[in-house]
N, C-alpha and C positions, 0 to 999 in steps of 0.2 A: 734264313738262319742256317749257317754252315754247319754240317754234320760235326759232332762231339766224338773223340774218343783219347782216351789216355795213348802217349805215345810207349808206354811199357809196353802196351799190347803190339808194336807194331817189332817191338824187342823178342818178343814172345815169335811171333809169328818168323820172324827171321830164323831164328834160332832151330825152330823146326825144319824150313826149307834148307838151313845147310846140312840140318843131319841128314837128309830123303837124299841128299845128293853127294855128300862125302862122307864115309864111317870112318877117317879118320880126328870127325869133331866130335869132342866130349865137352861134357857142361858140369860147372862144379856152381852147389852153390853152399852158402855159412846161414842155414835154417830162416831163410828170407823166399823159397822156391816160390811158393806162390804170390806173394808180394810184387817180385820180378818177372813173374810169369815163366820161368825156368824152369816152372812143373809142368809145362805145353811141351817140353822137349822131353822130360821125364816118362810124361805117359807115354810116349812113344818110343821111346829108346832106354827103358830103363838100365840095361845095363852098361850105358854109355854116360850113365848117370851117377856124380859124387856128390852125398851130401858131406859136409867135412864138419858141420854144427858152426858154434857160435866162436871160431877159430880163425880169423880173416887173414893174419898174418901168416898162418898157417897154408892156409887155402893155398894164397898165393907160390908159396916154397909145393906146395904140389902139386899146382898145374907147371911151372918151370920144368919140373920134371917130366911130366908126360909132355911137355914140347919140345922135350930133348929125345923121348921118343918115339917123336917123329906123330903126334897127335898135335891137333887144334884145338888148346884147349880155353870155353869162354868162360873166364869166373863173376859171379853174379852175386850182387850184394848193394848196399845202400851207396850212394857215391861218396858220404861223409864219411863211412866206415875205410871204403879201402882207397881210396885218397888219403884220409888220413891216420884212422889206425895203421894200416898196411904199407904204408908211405916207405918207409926204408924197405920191403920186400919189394916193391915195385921200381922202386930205384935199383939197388943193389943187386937182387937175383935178376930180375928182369930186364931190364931197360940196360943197366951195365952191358951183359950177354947181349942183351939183342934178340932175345927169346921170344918165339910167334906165339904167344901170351895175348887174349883178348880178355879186354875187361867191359862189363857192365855196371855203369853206374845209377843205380837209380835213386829216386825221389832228390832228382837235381831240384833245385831252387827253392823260391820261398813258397811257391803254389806247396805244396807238399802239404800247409796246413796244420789239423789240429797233433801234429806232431812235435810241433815243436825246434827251436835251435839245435838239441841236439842228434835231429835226425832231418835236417834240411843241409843239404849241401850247397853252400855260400861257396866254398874257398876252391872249390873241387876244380873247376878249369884253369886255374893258375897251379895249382902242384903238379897238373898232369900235364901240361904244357911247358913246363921249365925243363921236363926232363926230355934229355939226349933219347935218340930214338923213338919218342913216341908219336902214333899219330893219335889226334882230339877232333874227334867230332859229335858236333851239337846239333841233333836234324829238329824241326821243326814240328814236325807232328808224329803221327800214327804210321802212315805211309812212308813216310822218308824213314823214320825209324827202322822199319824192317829194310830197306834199299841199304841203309849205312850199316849196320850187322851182317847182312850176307856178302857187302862190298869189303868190310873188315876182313870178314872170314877170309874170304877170294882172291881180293886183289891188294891187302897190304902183307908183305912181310915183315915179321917185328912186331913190337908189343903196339894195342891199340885200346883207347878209350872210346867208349860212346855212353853219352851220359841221353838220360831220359828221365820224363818226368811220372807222377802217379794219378793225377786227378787229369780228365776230361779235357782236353782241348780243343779247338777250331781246326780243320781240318784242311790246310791251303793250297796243300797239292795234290796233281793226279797220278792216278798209276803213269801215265807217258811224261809227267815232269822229266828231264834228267835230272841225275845227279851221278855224280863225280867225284871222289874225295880228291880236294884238294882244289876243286873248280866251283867259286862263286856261281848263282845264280839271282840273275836280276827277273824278279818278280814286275815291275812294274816302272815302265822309263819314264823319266823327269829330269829335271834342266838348271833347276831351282837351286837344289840341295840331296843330300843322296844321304837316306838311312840305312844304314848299314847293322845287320842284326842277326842274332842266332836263336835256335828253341824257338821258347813259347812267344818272346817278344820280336817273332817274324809278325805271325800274324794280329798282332799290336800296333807295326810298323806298318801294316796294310790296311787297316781301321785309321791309323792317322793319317796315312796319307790321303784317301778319302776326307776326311775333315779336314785336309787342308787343302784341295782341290775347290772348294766350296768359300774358300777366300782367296783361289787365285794363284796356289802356290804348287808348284809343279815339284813333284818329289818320286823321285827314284829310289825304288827300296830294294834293298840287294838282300839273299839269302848266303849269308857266307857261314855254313855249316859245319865247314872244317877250321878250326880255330888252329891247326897243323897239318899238315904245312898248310900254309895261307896262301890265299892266293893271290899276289901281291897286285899283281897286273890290275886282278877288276879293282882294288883301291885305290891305283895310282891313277885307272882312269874316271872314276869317277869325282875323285878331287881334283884332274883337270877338268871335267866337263861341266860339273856343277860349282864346285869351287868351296863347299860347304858340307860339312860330315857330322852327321849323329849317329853313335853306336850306342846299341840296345842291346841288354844283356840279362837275364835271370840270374843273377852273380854277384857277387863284390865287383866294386868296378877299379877296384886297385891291382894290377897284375892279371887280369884276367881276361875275355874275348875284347874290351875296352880298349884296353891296353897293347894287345897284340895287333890294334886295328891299329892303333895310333905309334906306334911304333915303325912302321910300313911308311904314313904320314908325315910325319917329324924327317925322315929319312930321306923321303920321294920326292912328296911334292908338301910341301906345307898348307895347311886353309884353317880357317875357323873351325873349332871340332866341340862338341859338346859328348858328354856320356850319362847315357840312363841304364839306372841298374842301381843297387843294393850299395848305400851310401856308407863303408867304415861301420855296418851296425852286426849285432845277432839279429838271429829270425826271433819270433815271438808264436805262441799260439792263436791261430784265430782259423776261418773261413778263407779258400783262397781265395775269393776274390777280394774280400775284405784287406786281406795281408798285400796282393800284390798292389792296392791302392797307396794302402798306408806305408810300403815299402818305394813307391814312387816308380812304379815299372809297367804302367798301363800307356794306352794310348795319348791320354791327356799328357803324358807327361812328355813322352814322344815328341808331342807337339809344342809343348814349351820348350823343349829344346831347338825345333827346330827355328823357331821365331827368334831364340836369343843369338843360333850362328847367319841367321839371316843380317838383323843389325849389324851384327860383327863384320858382314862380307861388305855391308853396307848397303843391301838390295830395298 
């Protein structure tokens, strides 16, 4: 059984190593600090620390400010809220500018639970992805979490996304993994068909591949983390080498990591493509594991996708 841990903690943990190492990063958050773990950065750095309350729109027109003075500033909040409450602040003051503005998004997806539609973020990686300048990255667990926050801080300039999730996950990589923004990583080579996936439904994609190994069918699972820039190259070769593409997603799968895979697709090389992930619905209250079932984002599903681009390829 793989180690559990929410990947907010690994949000958390990031967050701290930029401060130890740049004091020109401050952290804002809208009365969500310990929810996002943005109170791991508080206790240590309190007066590098804003809380701004239940103000999102707000927040944002105030960190643009301090990154105009020459401060890194990360703002932290639900990804439903400043996705889409804050949606025109993140456009227009940020993204317009071009402002070294980092965002934290959390309680991405439908795992989030007994929360509810109006605190699970479905829509979040399509708004954050349409706009000019930003970069979007979706890490996989705990560990990568913290790797993609200190990489935001460090090596992007300009506004950046990282969305993370709240409840407990599988833990699929190691501290020596790379990662890269902006550079797929292939978890597991295959011949067959190639799942391609972000967040929680990596290691989903690594449970089904397993289960489908056990009838024969060789599947390549790719971690493409960064839903911007993308990285087209490992898409273009893994729909020439396998021939066959499922994208897994904790998301609407309209406009969103689905869609930005199959975009790549359509343009490159064409194959048989199927998409798992949150079908045109709201979230609902329950248990995550019960939700990510009845939302059709588990491994079983994985794998009925992969059997239906199978036929299609005609294998």
């Amino acid at each position: 059984m793989p180690e559990m841990k929410p990947s907010r903690d690994g949000y958390g943990e990031g967050l701290v190593w930029l401060g130890e190492h740049n004091p020109n990063v401050v952290v804002l958050g809208a009365d969500l600090t310990s929810s996002t773990r943005a109170d791991w950065f508080q206790e240590k750095f309190p007066e590098r620390f804003y809380s701004i309350g239940i103000a999102e729109q707000n927040m944002l027109c105030v960190a643009a400010g301090l990154s105009l003075s020459g401060k890194i500033p990360f703002v932290c909040t639900y990804g439903v809220f400043v996705a889409g409450r804050a949606w025109d602040q993140v456009r227009t003051t940020i993204c317009y500018a071009n402002l070294n503005v980092k965002i934290g998004g959390a309680h991405g997806g439908i795992s989030v639970g007994p929360d509810g539609a109006t605190h699970q973020a479905l829509e979040d990686i399509a708004l954050m992805r349409v706009l000019p300048n930003m970069t979007v990255v979706v890490p996989c667990d705990s560990i990568e979490t913290r790797k993609a926050t200190i990489a935001i801080g460090q090596q992007v300039e300009g506004p950046g996304y990282v969305r993370f999730g709240r409840e407990p996950i599988p833990i699929v990589t190691e501290e020596s993994t790379p990662f890269t923004v902006g550079k797929a990583a292939t978890f597991r080579p295959g011949n067959d068909v190639s799942v391609i996936a972000c967040g929680y439904l990596v290691g989903e994609a690594m449970n089904a591949a397993e289960q489908l190994e056990q009838e024969g069918i060789s599947t390549r699972v790719i971690n493409l983390h960064t839903v911007k820039p993308i990285d087209r190259e490992a898409i273009v070769k893994a729909a020439q080498e396998t021939g066959a593409i499922v994208a897994a997603e904790e998301h609407q799968v309209m406009a969103g990591f689905c869609g930005a895979v199959a975009e790549v697709v359509v343009n490159e090389c064409p194959v048989p493509m199927r998409f798992v992930g949150i079908q045109d619905r709201f979230g609902e209250s329950g248990e995550p594991e019960e939700l990510l079932c009845e939302f059709n984002c588990t491994a079983n599903d994985i794998v009925a996708g992969v059997k239906q681009v199978l036929e299609m390829k005609g294998k």
